[in-house]
N, C-alpha and C positions, 0 to 999 in steps of 0.2 A: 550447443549454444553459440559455439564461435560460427560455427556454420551460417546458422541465422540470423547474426546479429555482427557481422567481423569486427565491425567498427569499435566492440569492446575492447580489442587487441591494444587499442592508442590509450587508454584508461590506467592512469596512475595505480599501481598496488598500492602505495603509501597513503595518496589523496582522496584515491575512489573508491577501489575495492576492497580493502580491510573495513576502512571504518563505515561503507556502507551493510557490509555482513556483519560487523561488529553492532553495528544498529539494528539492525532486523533479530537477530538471533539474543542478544541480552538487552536489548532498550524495549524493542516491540514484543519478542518472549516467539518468534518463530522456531520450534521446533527443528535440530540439529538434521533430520531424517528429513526435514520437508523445505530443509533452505537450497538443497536441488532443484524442487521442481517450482519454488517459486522462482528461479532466478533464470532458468530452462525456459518459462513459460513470458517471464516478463525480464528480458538482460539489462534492458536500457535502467531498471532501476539501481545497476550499477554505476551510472552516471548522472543520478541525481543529485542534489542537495542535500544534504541533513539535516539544514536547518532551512533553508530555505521553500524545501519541498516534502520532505518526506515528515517531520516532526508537526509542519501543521496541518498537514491530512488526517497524519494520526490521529492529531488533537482535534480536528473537526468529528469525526467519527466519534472517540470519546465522550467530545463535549454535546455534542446537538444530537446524538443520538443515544447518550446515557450509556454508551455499553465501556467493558472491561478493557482492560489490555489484553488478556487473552482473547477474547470475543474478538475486538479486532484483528488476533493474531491469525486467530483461526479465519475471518472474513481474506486475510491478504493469503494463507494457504490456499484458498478457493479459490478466489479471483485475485490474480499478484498487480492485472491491469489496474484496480482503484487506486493505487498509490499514484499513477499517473494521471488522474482525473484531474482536472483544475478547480480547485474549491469555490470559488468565488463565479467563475464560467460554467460549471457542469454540475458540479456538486448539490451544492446550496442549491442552484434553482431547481433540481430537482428533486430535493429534498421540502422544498416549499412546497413545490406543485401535489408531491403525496402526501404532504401534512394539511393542505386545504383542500384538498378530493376527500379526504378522511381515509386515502387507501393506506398509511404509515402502518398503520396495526398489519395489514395483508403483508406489505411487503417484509417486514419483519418477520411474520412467520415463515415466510417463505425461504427469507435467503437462512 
């Protein structure tokens, strides 16, 4: 992770890193086994936001796509990049584009 990411080295334990793992593992419900490889696969979401970034992803995912906390728990174990998505830039409009193709039902079963 340091390897490919070093820039995480400059990252507060206090400001960044607890309370970011403290968010993923007891607020989003990411499994204790799988907060490795989400954090391996995506490091920078140790230098996100908690409120500013990571709490209204999640709640976009919840809210406009109906699913659980664990459901997205499990979506951020698969892919840990969606937390880095821009809701408003990337998200939402592509979430409009497959809710007016009527592909929403496909993509869902898919992912």
């Amino acid at each position: 992770m340091v390897v490919g990411c070093p820039y995480i080295l400059a990252y507060s334990v206090a400001d960044n890193i607890m309370p970011t793992v403290a968010f993923l593992v007891h607020e989003l419900g990411v499994p204790h086994v799988s907060l490795s490889k989400v954090l391996q696969s995506k490091p920078q979401l140790l230098g996100y936001s908690i409120a500013q970034k990571l709490r209204p992803t999640v709640a976009f995912f919840r809210h406009e796509l109906g699913l659980s906390q664990a459901a997205v728990a499990g979506m951020v174990v698969r892919c840990p990049a969606l937390l880095g998505y821009s809701v408003p830039h990337n998200l939402q409009p592509t979430l409009d584009f497959f809710r007016a193709s009527g592909m929403l039902r496909c993509v869902a079963v898919c992912c």
